[in-house]
C-alpha positions as CSV (number, residue, x, y, z in Angstrom):
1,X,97.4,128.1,92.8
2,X,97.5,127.0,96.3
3,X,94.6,128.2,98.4
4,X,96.4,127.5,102.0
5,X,99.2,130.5,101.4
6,X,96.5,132.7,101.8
7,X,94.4,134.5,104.2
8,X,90.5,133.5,104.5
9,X,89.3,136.3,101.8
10,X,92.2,135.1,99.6
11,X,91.4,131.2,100.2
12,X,87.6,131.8,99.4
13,X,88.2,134.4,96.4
14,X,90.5,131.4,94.9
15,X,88.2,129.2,95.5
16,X,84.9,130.7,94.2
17,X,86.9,131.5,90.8
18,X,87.9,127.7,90.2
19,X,91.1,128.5,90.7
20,X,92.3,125.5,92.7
21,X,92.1,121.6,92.3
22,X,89.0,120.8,94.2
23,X,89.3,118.2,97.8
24,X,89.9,114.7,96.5
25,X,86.5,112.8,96.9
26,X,88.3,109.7,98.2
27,X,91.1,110.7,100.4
28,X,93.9,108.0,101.1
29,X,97.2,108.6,103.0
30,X,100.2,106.3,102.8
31,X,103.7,107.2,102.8
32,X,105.2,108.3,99.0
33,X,108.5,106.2,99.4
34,X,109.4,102.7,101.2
35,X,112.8,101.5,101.8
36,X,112.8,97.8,102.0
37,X,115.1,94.8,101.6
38,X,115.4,92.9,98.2
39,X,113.5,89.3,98.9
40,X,112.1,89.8,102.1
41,X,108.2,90.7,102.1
42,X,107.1,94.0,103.4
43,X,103.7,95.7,103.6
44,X,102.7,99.6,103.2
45,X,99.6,101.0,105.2
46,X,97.2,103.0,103.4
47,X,94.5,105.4,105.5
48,X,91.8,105.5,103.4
49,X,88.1,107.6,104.2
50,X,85.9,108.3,101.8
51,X,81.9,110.2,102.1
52,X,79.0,108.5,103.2
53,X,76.8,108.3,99.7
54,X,79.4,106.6,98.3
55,X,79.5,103.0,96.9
56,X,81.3,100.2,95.1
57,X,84.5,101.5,96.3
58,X,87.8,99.4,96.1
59,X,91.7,99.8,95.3
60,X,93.3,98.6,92.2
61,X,97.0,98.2,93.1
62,X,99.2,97.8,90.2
63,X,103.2,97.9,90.1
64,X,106.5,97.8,88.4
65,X,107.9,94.3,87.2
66,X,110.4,94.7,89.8
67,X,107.8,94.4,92.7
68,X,105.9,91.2,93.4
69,X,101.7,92.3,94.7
70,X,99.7,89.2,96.0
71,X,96.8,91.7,96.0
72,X,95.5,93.0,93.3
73,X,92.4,94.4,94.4
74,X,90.6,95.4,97.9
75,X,87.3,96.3,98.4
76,X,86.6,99.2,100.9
77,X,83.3,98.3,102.8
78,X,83.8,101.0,105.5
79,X,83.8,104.6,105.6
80,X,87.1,105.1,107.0
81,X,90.1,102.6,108.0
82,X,93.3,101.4,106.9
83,X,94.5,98.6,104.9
84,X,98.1,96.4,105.0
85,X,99.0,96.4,101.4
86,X,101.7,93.2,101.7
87,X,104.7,93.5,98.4
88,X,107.9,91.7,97.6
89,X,110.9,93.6,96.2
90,X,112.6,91.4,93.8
91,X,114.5,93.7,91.7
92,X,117.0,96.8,92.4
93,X,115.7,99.7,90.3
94,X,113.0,102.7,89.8
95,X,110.0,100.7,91.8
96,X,106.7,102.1,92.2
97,X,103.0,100.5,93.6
98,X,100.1,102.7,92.0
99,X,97.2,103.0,94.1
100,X,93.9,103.5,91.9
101,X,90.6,104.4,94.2
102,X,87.3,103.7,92.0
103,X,83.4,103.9,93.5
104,X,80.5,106.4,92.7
105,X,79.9,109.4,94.4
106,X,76.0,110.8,94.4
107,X,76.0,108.5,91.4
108,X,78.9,109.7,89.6
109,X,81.9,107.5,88.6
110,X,84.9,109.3,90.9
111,X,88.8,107.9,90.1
112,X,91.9,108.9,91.7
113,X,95.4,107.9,91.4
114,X,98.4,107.6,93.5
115,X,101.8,106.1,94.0
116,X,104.5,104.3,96.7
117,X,108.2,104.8,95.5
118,X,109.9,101.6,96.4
119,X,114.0,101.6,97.2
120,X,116.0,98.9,97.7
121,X,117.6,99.7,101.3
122,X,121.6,99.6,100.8
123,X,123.6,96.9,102.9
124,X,125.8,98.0,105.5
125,X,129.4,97.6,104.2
126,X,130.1,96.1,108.1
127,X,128.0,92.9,107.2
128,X,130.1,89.9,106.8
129,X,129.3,88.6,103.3
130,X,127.9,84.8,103.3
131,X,130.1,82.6,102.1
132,X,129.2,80.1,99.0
C-alpha cells in the first residue's frame, strides 16, 4: 500500500496499522539506468545521507561480469554527500552495479540494497567504421 495516494487521515491510519514499508534508514539516490559506451570508463553519482547516531557506514558495490569496478568498497564518514562511483563496461548484455549500504543505527545492524542498470549506448549507423 502506498501511503502518498492518500489524504493525511488516510496516510497516518496506513501508517499506524503497519501497513506500509517504513522510510529507508540510509537513503541514497542515484539514477536506476546508465547508458555508456563499451571500453570507455564512466562513473555514476550516488547521493547518499544517512541519521546522525549512525556509525560504521560504507557501500559495498558489487556487479555483473560484464562491468569492470575499481572500487569495491567506500566508507561514508559524513552525514550527507555524494560519491563518483567510476565503472568500465566491457561487455554488451543485462549489466547491473548493486549498491549495498551497511552501518548501525541506535546500535542495530541496518542493510539496504540497490541497483544501476547498465546499457551499452548503440552506435550511430552515420559513423564511418575504422578501417583494419
Amino acid at each position: 500500500m502506498d501511503p502518498s495516494q492518500y489524504g493525511f487521515v488516510g496516510r497516518t491510519a496506513i501508517k499506524l496499522a503497519g501497513l506500509s514499508a517504513p522510510e529507508p534508514v540510509f537513503k541514497i539516490n542515484h539514477p536506476s539506468m546508465a547508458k555508456v559506451e563499451i571500453g570507455e570508463e564512466s562513473h555514476v553519482v550516488i547521493e547518499y545521507d544517512r541519521p546522525w547516531r549512525s556509525d560504521n557506514v560504507e557501500l559495498t558495490i558489487s556487479s555483473t561480469t560484464g562491468i569492470t569496478l575499481p572500487l569495491k568498497n567506500i566508507e561514508l564518514d559524513d552525514l550527507d554527500g555524494e560519491v563518483k562511483l567510476p565503472f568500465l563496461l566491457t561487455k554488451p548484455g543485462y549489466n547491473s552495479i548493486t549498491i549495498k549500504v551497511t552501518g548501525e543505527h541506535k546500535g542495530e545492524p541496518v542493510t539496504s540494497t540497490s541497483m544501476v542498470y547498465v546499457r551499452a549506448k548503440q552506435k550511430s549507423i552515420n559513423e564511418p567504421k575504422a578501417e583494419l
